[in-house]
C-alpha positions in Angstrom: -62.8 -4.2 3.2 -59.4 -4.8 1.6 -59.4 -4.0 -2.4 -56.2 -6.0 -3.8 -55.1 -4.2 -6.7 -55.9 -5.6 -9.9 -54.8 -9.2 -10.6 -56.3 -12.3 -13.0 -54.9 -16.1 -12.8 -51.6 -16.5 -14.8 -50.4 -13.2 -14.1 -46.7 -12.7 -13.0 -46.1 -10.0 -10.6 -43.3 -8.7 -8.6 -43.3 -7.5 -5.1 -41.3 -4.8 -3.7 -41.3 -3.9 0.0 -39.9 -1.1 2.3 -40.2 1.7 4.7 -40.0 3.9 1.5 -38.7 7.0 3.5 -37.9 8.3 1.2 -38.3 6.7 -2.4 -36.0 7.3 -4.5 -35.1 6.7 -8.2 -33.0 3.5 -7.2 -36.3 1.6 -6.2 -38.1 2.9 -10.0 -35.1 1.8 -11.6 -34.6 -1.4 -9.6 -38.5 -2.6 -10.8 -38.2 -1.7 -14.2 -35.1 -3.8 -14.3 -37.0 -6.7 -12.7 -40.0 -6.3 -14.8 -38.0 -6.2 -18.0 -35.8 -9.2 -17.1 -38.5 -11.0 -15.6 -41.4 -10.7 -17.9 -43.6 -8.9 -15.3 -47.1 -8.2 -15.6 -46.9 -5.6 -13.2 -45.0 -4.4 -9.8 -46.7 -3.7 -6.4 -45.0 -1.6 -4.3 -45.4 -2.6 -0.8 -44.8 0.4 1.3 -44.8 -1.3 4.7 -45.7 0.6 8.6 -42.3 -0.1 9.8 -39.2 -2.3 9.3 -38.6 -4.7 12.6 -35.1 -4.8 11.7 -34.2 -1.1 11.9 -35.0 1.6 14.3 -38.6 3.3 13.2 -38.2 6.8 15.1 -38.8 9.8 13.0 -40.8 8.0 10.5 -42.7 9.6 8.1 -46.4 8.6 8.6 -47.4 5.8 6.4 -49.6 8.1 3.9 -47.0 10.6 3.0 -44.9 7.8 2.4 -47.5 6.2 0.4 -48.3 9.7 -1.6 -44.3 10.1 -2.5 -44.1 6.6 -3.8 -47.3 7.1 -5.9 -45.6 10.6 -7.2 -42.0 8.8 -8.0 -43.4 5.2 -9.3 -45.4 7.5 -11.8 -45.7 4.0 -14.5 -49.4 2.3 -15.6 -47.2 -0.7 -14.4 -46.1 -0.2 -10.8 -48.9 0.0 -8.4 -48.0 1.4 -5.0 -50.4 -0.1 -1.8 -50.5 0.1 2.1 -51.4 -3.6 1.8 -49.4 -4.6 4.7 -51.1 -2.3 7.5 -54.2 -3.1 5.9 -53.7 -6.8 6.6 -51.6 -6.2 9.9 -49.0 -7.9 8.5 -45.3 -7.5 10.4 -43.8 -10.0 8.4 -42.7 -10.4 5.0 -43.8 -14.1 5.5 -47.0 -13.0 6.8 -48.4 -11.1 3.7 -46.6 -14.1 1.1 -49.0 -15.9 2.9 -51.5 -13.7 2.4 -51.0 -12.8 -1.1 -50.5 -17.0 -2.1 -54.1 -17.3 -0.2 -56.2 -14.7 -1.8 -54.4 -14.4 -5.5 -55.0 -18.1 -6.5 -52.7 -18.2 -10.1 -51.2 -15.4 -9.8 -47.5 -15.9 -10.2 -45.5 -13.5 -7.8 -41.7 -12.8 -7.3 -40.2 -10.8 -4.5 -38.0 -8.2 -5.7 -35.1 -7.3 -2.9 -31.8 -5.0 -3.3 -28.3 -6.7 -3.0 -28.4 -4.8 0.5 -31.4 -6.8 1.8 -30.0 -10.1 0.1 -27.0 -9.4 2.6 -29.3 -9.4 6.0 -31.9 -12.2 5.2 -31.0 -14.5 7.1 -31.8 -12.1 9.7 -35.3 -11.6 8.6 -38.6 -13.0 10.4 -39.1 -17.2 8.5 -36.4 -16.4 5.7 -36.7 -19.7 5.0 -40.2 -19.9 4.5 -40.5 -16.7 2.8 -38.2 -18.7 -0.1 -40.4 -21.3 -0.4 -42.9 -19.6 -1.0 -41.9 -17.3 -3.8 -39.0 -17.1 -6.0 -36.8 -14.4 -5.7 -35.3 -11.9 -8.2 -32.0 -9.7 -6.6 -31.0 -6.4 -8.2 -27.3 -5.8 -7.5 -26.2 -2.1 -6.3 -23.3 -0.4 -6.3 -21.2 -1.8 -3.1 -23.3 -4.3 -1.7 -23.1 -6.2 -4.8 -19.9 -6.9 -3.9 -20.3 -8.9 -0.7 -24.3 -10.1 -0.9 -23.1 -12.7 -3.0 -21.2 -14.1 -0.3 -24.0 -14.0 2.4 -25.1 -16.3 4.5 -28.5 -16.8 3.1 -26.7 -16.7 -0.6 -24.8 -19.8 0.3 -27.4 -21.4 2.1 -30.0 -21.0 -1.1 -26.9 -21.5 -3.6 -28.2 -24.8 -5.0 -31.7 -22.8 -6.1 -30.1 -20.0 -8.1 -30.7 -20.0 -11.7 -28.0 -18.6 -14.0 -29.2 -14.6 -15.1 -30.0 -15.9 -18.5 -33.2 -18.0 -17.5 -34.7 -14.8 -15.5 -37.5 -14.5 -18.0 -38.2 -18.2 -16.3 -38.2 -17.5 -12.5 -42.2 -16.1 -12.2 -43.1 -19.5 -13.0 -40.8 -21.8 -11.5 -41.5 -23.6 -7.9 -39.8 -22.3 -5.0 -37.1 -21.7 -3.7 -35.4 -20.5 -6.3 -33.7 -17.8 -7.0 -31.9 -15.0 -9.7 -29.1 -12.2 -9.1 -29.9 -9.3 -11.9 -26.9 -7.4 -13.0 -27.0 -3.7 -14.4 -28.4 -1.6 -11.7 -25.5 0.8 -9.8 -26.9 3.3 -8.1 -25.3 4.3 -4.7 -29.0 5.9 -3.3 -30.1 4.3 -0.2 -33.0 5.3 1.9 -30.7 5.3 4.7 -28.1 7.7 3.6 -30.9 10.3 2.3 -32.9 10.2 5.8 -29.7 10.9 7.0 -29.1 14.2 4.9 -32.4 14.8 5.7 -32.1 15.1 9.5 -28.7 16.4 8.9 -30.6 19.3 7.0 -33.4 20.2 10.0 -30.7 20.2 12.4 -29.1 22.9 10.5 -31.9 25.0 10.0 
C-alpha cells in the first residue's frame, strides 16, 4: 500500500518532477527558491521511472536515483518519493490527478525549470495538467531567455500573475501561472549524463 508522505488540509506544497540522473544543486536551489517565493509548506520531489519525451537508455535504476536525490535534497522540507512508479503513473497529468484525488485541501503547485516551460506544449494533456494546478517557473541561465516566448507561454499568457503576487499562487484556481526570477545556474541533467558517459568511455 502507497504511504503519501505527510500532508494535512490547507497545506501548500510544491511538486517537482524528473528523471533526476543525476540531481544536481540546480534542482535544491530551484525549490528553495520556490518555497521561499511561494510560501511552501513543503516540496516533494517526484523522481519519476522515465521521461516519455527523451530517450531512457542508460538510466540509472529508479532507487539509486531515488538514494542521490535523498543525499543532495538533504532539507526537513524537501521530501523525495518514487510516487509515480508506485501509482504507475506515465503522465504528469496522471499523478495531478492522483494527488487532487487523494490530498483533499492540500494546496499544490508544480514547480518546472525555464527548460521544461519551453517544451510543454509537447507534454502528455498540457492543458489539463494547467488546470489543474498552478504553476510556478524558475528561470535558468539560457533558457530563460527564450521560454518566455514559447508556445505554451503565449498560449497561458492571460493566466500569469506578475512575480510580486507569488506568495499568492498556492491558493489561487487554475490555470494560473508565475515566472521566478534569481536562479542562473547553467547545470542540466543532460549535460552532466553527458560528461558522465563521456568519462566511462574514456576509462
Amino acid at each position: 500500500m502507497l504511504i503519501l508522505p505527510p500532508h494535512t488540509p490547507g497545506m501548500r506544497i510544491g511538486l517537482f518532477g524528473g528523471t533526476f540522473d543525476p540531481p544536481h544543486d540546480a534542482h535544491r536551489a530551484a525549490c528553495l527558491i520556490a518555497m521561499r517565493r511561494l510560501g511552501l509548506d513543503y516540496v516533494w520531489w517526484l523522481v519519476t521511472p522515465g521521461n516519455p519525451l527523451k530517450d531512457t537508455r542508460g538510466l540509472a535504476p529508479l532507487e539509486e536515483r531515488i538514494a542521490a536525490a535523498k543525499e543532495l535534497a538533504n532539507h526537513p522540507r524537501i521530501v523525495v518519493t518514487g510516487l509515480e512508479a508506485a501509482i504507475s503513473a506515465r503522465y504528469t497529468y496522471d499523478t495531478l490527478e492522483y494527488l487532487k484525488a487523494h490530498c483533499p485541501g492540500v494546496c499544490f503547485v508544480w514547480i518546472m525549470g525555464a527548460d521544461n516551460l519551453r517544451s510543454f506544449h509537447r507534454w502528455q494533456n498540457w492543458r489539463g495538467i494547467a488546470d489543474l494546478v498552478p504553476i510556478a517557473v524558475v528561470d535558468r541561465l539560457g533558457p530563460s531567455l527564450y521560454a518566455a516566448g514559447s508556445t505554451a507561454a503565449h498560449a497561458l499568457g492571460r493566466f500569469r500573475l506578475p512575480e510580486r503576487a507569488a506568495r499568492t499562487l498556492a491558493r489561487r484556481n487554475p490555470p494560473a501561472w508565475v515566472y521566478l526570477h534569481g536562479l542562473k545556474s547553467p547545470l542540466s541533467s543532460t549535460a552532466l549524463r553527458a560528461a558522465r558517459r563521456l568519462s566511462q568511455n574514456r576509462r
